[in-house]
N, C-alpha and C positions, 0 to 999 in steps of 0.2 A: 504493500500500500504506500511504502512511499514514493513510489517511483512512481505511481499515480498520481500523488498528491505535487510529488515536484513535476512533474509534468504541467500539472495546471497550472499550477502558480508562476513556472517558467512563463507558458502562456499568456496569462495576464498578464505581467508584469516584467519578465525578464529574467527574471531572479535566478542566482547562479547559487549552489549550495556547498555545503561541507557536512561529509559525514564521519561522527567519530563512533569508533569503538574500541571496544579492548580487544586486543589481538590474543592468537589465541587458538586452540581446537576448544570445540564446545564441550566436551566431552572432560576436560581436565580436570582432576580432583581439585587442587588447591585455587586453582584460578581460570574459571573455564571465561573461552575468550566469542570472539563473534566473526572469528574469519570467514568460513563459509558464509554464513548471511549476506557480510558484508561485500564475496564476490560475486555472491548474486544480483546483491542492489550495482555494483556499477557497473556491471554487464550487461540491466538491463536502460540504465540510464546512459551508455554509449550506445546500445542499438536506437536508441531515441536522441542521442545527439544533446544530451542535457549538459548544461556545463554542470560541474560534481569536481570539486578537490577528496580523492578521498584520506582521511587523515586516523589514521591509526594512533591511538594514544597508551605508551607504556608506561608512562610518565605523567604525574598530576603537573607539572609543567606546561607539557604538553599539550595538555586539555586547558590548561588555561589562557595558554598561547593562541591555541585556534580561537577560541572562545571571544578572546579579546578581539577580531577581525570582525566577527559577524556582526551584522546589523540587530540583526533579531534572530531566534532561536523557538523551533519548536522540538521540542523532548520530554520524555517520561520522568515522572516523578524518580528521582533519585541524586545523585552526586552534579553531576552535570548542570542540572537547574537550579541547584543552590550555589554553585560557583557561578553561574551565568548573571543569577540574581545579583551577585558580589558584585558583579562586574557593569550591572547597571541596565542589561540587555532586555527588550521588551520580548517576552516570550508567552507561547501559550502551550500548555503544560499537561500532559495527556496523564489523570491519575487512573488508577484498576483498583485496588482495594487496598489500600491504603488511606488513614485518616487524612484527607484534603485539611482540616480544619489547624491540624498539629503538622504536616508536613511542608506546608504552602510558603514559597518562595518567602523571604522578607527583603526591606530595602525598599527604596523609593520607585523602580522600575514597574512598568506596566506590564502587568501578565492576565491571565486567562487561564483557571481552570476550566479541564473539560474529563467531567465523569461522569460516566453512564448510571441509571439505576442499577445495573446488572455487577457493577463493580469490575466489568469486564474491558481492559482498554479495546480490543479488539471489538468491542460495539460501539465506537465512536467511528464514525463518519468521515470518509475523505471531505465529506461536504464542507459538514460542520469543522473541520477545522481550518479548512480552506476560508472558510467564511469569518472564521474570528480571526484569524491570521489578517485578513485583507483589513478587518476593523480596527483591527492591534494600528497597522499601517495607517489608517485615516483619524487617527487617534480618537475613535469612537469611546476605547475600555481603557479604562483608569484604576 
């Protein structure tokens, strides 16, 4: 689904992305990583011609190095979006079942929680985040 979602949003607007993860086989006891995933999303984000840096992060450095380039930031509730928050970044924030209330970004930056009744990220909507993203951008959400 991201590769749909940056699809759109390239569409509209242009918009070139960066994706991070922890490297890695999924599979690792102590620290399993997202590589496969990961060459699937820009496999299929070159057969569609998307710009995509893809950025692998081993290093909390790293991740905050990328981080600091980006405009805005859409990502799941975890490490990422609390360093993003740090850094001032307007983001909208996909939570699953995790308390939104006790986990939710701090700081002065514009975000956007988006959870489902289902507690499941995977039932939120290319739509719907395409949609808060564009408003994050028109400074609708505060």
């Amino acid at each position: 689904r991201f590769v749909e979602l940056a699809t759109r949003l390239n569409k509209a607007t242009g918009a070139a992305f960066m994706l991070f993860w922890s490297p890695g086989d999924e599979d690792h006891p102590q620290h399993p990583g997202d590589d496969r995933k990961a060459r699937e999303i820009i496999a299929a984000c070159q057969e569609r011609n998307l710009p995509l840096l893809p950025y692998p992060t081993e290093r909390l450095e790293q991740l905050i190095g990328g981080l600091s380039v980006c405009q805005s930031v859409i990502c799941s509730d975890g490490g990422a979006m609390h360093l993003a928050a740090g850094l001032g970044k307007p983001m909208v924030c996909l939570f699953g079942n995790s308390d939104a209330k006790v986990w939710a970004p701090c700081g002065s930056a514009p975000f956007k929680i988006l959870q489902p009744a289902s507690q499941t990220v995977a039932d939120i909507s290319v739509d719907e985040v395409a949609a808060t993203w564009r408003r994050l951008h028109i400074g609708q959400i505060r």
